[in-house]
N, C-alpha and C positions, 0 to 999 in steps of 0.2 A: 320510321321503324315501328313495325307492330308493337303492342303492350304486353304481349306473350314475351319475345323476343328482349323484349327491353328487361323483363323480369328474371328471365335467363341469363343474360349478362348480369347484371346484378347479384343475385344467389351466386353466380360463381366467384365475382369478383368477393364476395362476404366469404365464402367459402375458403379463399386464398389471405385475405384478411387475417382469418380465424386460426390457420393452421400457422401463418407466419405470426400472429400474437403468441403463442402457443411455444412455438421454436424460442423466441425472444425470451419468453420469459421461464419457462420450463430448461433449457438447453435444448443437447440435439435429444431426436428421438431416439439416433440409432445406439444412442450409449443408457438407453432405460432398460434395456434387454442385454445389457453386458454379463456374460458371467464369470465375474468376480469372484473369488473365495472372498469368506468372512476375513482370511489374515491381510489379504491385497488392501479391503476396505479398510482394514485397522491402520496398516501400514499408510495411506493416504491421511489417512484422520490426523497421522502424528505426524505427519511434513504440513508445515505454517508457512504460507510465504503472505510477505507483505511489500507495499510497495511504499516509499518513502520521500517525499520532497522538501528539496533545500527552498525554502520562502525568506523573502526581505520584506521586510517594512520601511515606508522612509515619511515622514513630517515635518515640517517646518512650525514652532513654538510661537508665540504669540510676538517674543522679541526675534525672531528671526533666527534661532537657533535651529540646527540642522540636527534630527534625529534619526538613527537607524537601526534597527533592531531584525536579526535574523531570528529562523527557526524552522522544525522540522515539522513536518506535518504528514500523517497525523502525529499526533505529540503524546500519544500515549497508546502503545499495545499489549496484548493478553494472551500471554500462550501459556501450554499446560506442561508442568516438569517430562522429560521424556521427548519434546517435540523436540523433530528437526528443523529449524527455524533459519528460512532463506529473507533475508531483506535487500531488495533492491531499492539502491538511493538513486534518485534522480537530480541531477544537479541541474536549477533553473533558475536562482539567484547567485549572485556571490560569484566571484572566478575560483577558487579552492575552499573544498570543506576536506581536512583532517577530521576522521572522525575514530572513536575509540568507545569500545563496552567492555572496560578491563576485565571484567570477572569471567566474564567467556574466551578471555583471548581475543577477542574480534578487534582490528583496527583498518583503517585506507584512508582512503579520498576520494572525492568525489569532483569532478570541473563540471564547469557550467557547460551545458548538451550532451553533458555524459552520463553513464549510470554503472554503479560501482556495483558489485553485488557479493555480498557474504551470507556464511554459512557457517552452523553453529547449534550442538544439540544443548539445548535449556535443563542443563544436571542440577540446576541448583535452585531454590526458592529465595522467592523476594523481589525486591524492585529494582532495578539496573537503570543504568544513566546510558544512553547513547549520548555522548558529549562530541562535540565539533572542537576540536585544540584551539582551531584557530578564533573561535568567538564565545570564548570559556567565562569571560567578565562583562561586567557592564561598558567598558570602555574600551571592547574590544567588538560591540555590537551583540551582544551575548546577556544572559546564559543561552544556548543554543544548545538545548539536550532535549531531546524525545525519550519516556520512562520505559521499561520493561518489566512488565508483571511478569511474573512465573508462581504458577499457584498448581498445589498440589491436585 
């Protein structure tokens, strides 16, 4: 293969490198040219979604004692008063998680290969418990709650 030819592949091949680094990490292009009104954008800014997993831990203590501890992860999120706040749970440990954020109203379940999803507007300031019913103690593998910020 010539070294012309060999340089030509090459440049191209960087060339397709470049614009797929680019896509990857920018998004698409064809949505940099969207035209959005300013309210559309607003309206997006105030929809939160987050994605949320059921995790276990398990250990064995020095005498032989079996320990196991669930939880949610991530284990603490932040949204703004006013958002519409979508969280889907994924259930990946554990065969049932009850789960409840009494101050919004929000409760279900989640099973293991499943993913539960709620919805819920953030009216009120402070920090909220996502609690699981079913591993609410230590003797029940718990606390198993994920926090929820709401800040003005």
């Amino acid at each position: 293969m010539s070294s012309r030819l060999h340089w030509l592949y090459l440049s191209i091949a960087f060339g397709l490198l470049v614009i797929g680094a680019t896509v990857l990490l920018a998004g698409n292009p064809l949505e940099w040219f969207s035209e959005q009104t300013v309210s559309q954008q607003t309206e997006q800014a105030n929809n939160k979604t987050f994605h949320i997993v059921t995790g276990e831990f398990q250990t064995t203590t020095d005498d032989g004692k079996e320990l196991e501890v669930y939880r949610f992860s991530p284990g603490h999120i932040t949204v703004n008063k006013g958002d519409d706040v979508t969280l889907y749970i994924h259930g990946v440990n554990g065969r049932t998680h009850n789960f409840q954020i009494k101050e919004f109203g929000v409760s279900g379940n989640v099973e293991r290969g499943q993913t539960a999803t709620v919805s819920f507007k953030a009216d009120q300031t402070g920090t909220f418990e996502l609690v699981c019913t079913d591993h609410a103690t230590p003797e029940t593998g718990g606390p198993m709650i994920a926090y929820l910020t709401v800040q003005d």
